[in-house]
N, C-alpha and C positions, 0 to 999 in steps of 0.2 A: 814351128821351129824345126830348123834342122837335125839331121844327128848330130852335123860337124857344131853345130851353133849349140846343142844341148851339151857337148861332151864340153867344149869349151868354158859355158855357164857351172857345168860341174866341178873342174878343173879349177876355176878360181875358187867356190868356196870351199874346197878342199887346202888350197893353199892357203888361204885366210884359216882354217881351222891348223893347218898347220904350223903356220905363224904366231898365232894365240899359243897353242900348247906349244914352243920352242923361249915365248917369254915368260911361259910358267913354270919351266923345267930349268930353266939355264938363268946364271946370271947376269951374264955378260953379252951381250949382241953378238961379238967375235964369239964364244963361244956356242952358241947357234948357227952361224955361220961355217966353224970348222965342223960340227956335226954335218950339214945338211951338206957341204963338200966332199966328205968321205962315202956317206950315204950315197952322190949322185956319180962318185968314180965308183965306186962298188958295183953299181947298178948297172951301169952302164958297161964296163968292162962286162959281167956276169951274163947280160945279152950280146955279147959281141961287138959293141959298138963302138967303131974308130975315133978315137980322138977327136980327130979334125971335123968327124959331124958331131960331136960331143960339143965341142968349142962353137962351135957352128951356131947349135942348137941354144945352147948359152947366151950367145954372141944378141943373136935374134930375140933370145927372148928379154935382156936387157936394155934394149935398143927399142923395146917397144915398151917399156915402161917408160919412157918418154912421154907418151903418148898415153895411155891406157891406165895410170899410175891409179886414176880413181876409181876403175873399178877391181883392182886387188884390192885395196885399201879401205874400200865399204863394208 
């Protein structure tokens, strides 16, 4: 396995645990939602990171859950 291909594998169950703990902490979907919203302008501002690859990065990474939806979702 690669690094890029481990980091990725990591990446997801990371997101899956952070999806578990956002529908045990919150009640509401949109209220996980506006958390994990502020959290990713925070962040990203806080490394310098333009907008437009902010949206970018977003953009891409929605666009591939099309495709790849089952294995966040495992």
């Amino acid at each position: 396995m690669t690094e890029n291909h481990r980091l990725i594998k990591e990446s997801l169950a990371n997101a899956r645990d952070l999806m578990a703990h956002l529908s045990e902490t919150h009640e509401y979907p949109i209220e996980s939602l506006m958390a994990c919203t502020l959290v990713l302008a925070t962040l990203s501002h806080g490394v310098g990171m333009p907008l437009t690859v902010l949206l970018e990065g977003v953009s891409s990474a929605y666009n591939d859950l099309k495709t790849a939806k089952k294995d966040i979702m495992q």
